[in-house]
C-alpha positions in Angstrom: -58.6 46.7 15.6 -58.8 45.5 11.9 -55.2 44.4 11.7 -55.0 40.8 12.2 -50.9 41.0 13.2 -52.3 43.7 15.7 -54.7 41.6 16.8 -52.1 38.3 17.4 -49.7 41.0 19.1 -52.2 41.9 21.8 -53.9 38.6 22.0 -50.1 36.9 23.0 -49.8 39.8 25.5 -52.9 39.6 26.8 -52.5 35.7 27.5 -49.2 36.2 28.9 -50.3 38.2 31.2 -53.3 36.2 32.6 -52.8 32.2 32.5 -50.8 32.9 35.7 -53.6 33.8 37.3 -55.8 31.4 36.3 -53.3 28.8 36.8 -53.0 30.0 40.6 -57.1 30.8 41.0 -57.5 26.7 40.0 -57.9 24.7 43.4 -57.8 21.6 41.6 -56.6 19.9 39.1 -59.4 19.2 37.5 -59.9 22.7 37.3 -56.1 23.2 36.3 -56.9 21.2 33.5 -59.5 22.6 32.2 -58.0 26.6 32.7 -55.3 24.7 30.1 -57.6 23.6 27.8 -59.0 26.7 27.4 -55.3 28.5 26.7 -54.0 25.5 24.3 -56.7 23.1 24.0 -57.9 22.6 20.0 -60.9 25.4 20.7 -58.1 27.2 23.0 -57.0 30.9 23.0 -53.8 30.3 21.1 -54.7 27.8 18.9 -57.1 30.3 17.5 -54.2 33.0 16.9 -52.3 30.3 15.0 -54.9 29.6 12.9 -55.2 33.5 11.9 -51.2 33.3 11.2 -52.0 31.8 7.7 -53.0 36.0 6.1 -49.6 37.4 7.6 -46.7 38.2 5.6 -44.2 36.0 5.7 -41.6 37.7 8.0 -44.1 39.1 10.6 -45.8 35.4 10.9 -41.9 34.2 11.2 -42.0 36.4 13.6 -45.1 36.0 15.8 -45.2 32.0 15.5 -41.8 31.8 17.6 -43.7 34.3 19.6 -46.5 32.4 20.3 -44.3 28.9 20.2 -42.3 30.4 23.0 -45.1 31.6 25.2 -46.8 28.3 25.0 -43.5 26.6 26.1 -44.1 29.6 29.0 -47.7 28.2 29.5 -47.1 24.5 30.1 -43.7 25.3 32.2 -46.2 27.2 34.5 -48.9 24.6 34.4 -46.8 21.5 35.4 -45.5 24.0 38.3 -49.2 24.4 39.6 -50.1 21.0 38.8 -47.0 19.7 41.1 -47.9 22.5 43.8 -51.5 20.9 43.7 -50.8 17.4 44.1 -48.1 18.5 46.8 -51.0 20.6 49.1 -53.3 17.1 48.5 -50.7 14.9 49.7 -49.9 17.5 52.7 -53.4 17.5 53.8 -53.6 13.9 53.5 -51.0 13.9 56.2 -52.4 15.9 58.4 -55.9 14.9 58.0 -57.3 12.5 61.3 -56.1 8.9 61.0 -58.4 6.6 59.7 -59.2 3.5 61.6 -59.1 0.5 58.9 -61.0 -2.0 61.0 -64.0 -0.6 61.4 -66.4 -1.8 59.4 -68.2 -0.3 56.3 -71.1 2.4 56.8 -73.0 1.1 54.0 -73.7 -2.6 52.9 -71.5 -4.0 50.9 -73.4 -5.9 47.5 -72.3 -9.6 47.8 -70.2 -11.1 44.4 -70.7 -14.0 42.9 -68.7 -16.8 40.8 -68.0 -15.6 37.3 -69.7 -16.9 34.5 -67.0 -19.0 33.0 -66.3 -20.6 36.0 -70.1 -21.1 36.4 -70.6 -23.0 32.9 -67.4 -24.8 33.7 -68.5 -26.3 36.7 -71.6 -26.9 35.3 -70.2 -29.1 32.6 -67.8 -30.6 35.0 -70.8 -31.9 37.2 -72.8 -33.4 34.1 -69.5 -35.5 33.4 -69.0 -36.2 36.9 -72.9 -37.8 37.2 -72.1 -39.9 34.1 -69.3 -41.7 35.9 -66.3 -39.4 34.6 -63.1 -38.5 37.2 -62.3 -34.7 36.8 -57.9 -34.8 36.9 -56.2 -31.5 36.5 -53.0 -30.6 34.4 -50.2 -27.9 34.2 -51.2 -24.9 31.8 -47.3 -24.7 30.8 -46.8 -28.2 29.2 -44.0 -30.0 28.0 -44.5 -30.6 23.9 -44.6 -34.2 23.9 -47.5 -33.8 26.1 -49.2 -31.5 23.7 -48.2 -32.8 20.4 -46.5 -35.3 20.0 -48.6 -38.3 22.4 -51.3 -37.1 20.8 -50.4 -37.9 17.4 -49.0 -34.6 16.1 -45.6 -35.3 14.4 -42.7 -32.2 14.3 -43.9 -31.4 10.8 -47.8 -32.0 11.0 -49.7 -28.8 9.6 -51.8 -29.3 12.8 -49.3 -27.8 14.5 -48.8 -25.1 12.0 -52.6 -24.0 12.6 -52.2 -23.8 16.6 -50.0 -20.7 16.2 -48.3 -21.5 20.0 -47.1 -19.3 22.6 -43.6 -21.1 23.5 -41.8 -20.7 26.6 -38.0 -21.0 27.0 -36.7 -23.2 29.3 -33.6 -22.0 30.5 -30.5 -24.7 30.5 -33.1 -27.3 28.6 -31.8 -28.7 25.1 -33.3 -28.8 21.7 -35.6 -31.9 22.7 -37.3 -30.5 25.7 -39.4 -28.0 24.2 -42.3 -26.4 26.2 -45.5 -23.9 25.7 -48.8 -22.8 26.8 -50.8 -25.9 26.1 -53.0 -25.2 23.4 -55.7 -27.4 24.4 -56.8 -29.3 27.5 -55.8 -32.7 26.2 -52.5 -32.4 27.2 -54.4 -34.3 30.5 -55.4 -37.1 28.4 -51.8 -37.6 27.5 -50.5 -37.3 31.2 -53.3 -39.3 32.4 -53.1 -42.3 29.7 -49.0 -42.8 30.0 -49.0 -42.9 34.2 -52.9 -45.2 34.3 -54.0 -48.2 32.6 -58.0 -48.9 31.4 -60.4 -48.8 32.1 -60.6 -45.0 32.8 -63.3 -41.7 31.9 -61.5 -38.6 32.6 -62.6 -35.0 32.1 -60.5 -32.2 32.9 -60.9 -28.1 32.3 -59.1 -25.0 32.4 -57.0 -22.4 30.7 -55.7 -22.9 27.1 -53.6 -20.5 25.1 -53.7 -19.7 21.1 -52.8 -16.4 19.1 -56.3 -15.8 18.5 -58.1 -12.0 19.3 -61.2 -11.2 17.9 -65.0 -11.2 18.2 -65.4 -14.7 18.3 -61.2 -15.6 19.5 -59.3 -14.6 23.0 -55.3 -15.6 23.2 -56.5 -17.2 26.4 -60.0 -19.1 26.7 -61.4 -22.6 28.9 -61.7 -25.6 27.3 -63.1 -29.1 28.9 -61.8 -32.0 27.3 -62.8 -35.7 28.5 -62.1 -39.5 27.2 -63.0 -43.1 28.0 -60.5 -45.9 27.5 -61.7 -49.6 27.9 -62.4 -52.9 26.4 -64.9 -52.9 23.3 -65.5 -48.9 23.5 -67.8 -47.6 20.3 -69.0 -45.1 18.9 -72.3 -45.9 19.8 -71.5 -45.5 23.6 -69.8 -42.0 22.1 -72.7 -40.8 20.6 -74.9 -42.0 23.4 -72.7 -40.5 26.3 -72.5 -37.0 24.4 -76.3 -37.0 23.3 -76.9 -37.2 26.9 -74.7 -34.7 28.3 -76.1 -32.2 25.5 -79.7 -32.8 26.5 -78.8 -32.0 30.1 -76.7 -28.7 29.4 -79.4 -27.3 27.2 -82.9 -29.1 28.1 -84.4 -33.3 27.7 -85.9 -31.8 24.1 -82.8 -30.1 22.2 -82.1 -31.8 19.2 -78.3 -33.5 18.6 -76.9 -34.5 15.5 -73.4 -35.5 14.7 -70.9 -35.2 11.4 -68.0 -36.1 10.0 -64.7 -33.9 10.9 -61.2 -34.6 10.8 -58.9 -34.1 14.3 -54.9 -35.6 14.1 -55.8 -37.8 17.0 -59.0 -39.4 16.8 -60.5 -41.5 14.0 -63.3 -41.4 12.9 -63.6 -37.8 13.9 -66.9 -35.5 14.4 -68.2 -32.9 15.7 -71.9 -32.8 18.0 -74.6 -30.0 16.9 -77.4 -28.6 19.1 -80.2 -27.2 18.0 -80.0 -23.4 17.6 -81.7 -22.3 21.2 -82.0 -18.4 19.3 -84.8 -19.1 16.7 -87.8 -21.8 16.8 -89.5 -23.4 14.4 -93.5 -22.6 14.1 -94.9 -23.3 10.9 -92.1 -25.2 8.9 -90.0 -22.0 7.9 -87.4 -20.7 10.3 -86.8 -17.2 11.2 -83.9 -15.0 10.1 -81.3 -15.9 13.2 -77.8 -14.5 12.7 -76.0 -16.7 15.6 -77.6 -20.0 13.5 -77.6 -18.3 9.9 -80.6 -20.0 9.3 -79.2 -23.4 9.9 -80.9 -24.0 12.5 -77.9 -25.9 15.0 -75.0 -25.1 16.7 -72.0 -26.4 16.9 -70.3 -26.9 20.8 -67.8 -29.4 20.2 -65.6 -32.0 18.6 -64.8 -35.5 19.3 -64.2 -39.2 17.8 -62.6 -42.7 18.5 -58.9 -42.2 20.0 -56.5 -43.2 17.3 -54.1 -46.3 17.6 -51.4 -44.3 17.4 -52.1 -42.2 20.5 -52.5 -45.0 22.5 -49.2 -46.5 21.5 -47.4 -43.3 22.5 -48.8 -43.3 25.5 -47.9 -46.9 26.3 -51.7 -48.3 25.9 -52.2 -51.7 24.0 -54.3 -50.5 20.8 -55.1 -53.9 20.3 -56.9 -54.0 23.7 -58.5 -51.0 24.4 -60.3 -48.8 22.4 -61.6 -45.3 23.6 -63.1 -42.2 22.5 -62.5 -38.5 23.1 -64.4 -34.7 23.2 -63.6 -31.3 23.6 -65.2 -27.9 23.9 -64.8 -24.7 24.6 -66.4 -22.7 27.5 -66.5 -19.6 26.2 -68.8 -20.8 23.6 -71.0 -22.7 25.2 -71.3 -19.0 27.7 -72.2 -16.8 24.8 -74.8 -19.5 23.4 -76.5 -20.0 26.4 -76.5 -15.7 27.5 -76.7 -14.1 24.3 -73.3 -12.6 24.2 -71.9 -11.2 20.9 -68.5 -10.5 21.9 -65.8 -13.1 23.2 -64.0 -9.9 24.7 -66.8 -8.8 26.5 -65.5 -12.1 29.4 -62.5 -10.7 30.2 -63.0 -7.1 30.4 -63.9 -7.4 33.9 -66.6 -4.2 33.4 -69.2 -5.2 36.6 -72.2 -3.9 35.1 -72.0 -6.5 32.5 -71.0 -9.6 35.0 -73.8 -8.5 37.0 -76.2 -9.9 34.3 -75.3 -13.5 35.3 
């Protein structure tokens, strides 16, 4: 049969004729679906005759597309009829299937879990702090502002603030000045802890903290530990000394530490503490190409410096009389450092084959 409108004419009639069938031969819907697919799918039956539409005339394809438009409404009527007929036979043989008797036990062993690997590191870090003479204290993950900003030196207008990029919550019947959100650090614990205690105190805290970050190397919701010391005569030297040692057990008695200058609103001086890259080694006095380093040859895990004056004094501390210092980092880094793991996203996905690494 050379002409194609021929050709579209018994193709439409022979389709009408036999996707009943096929619907009613499926016994599943798997097969179902597939029988569809085949009919109207892109390779399908009737997506083919469209496509041959384009060398009609203008009246006879007028014609046999509201033809075929109509059939396929015809089509998927008929399959969403079989499809509910299926799921209605599964759920009837369901009921009258033998019960099932939900305490016995399991005919095959069941492969024991473990801890993920965020809470792992956390706890890790936790302990280290812990065995240098630090109380861990816990805080709320929704936080009142003051708590998160303002105590710890970030005034209403500071561009600090600007960069966190919060997730507010409303508090319903509050006022203007009772503002909350999902704490954007873990320091909101120093503030809590520093306006209800007086020094001496060493504090480390963990958990959940909230930013509008999502990307490779960002989550909106990631782990931070934060920690400070408050006494009399506090230095830096006791900082440096403290962290150095805390490094050197996280990542082994020979890694390499160095510190530099940063800024942070509420400590001063501010740094942040390097490792040395544990991707790439030195051998011969040049360094191998190492992407997570870029050559460098450290690593940066986290940030910390002497508590400024004023956060003391908005937490009802004599700045005169104490002096402390404070760190933070976050957990999600020091987890991809330490495993090799490229992707941030790759934490929270829950997937089992790739928590079963750890």
């Amino acid at each position: 049969m050379s002409d194609p409108g021929a050709q579209i004419v018994a193709g439409l009639a022979s389709l009408g004729q036999r996707h009943r069938e096929e619907f009613k031969q499926a016994s599943t819907e798997q097969e179902l679906r597939a029988a569809k697919a085949r009919l109207l799918g892109k390779k399908g039956e009737l997506t083919g005759m469209l496509k041959q539409m384009g060398a009609l005339p203008p009246d006879l394809r007028r014609e046999l597309g509201e033809r075929a438009n109509g059939l396929k409404r015809e089509v998927e009527a008929h399959f969403e009829a079989r499809l509910a007929e299926l799921a209605l036979a599964l759920r009837q043989a369901d009921l009258v299937a033998p019960p099932v008797d939900l305490t016995l036990p399991g005919r095959l062993p069941v492969a024991r879990g473990h801890r993920h690997p965020l809470s792992q590191v956390c706890d890790e870090i936790l302990e280290i702090f812990g065995e240098l003479g630090f109380q861990t204290a816990w805080g709320p993950e929704v936080e009142f502002e003051s708590n998160n900003f303002t105590k710890l030196a970030f005034p209403p207008d500071h561009p600090a603030t600007d960069m966190q990029d919060s997730f507010w919550v409303d508090v319903r019947g509050a006022g203007p000045d009772l503002r909350a959100l999902l704490r954007t650090h873990t320091s909101n614990v120093q503030a809590r802890e520093m306006s209800h205690r007086q020094p001496p105190m060493a504090i480390v805290s963990g958990g959940r903290v909230y930013r509008r970050d999502d990307d490779v190397t960002h989550s909106p919701m990631f782990h931070q530990v934060e920690g400070f010391l408050v006494d009399e005569r506090v230095s830096f030297a006791q900082l440096k000394g403290v962290l150095t040692e805390f490094a050197r057990r996280l990542y082994g008695t020979e890694t390499p530490v160095r510190f530099r200058p940063s800024y942070f609103p509420f400590v001063e001086p501010g740094a942040e503490l390097d490792v040395g890259c544990v991707f790439c080694r030195l051998d011969d006095g040049s360094r191998e190409s190492c992407r997570v380093c870029k050559g460098t040859g450290w690593l940066e895990i986290l940030g910390c410096g002497m508590i400024h004056p004023r956060v003391f004094d908005a937490c009802g501390i004599d700045s005169e009389a104490f002096t402390g210092f404070a760190f933070g980092l976050g957990v999600e880094r020091v987890a991809m450092l330490r495993y090799g793991i490229p992707d941030i996203r790759l934490l929270f996905e829950n997937d089992p084959r790739f928590l079963g690494q750890f």
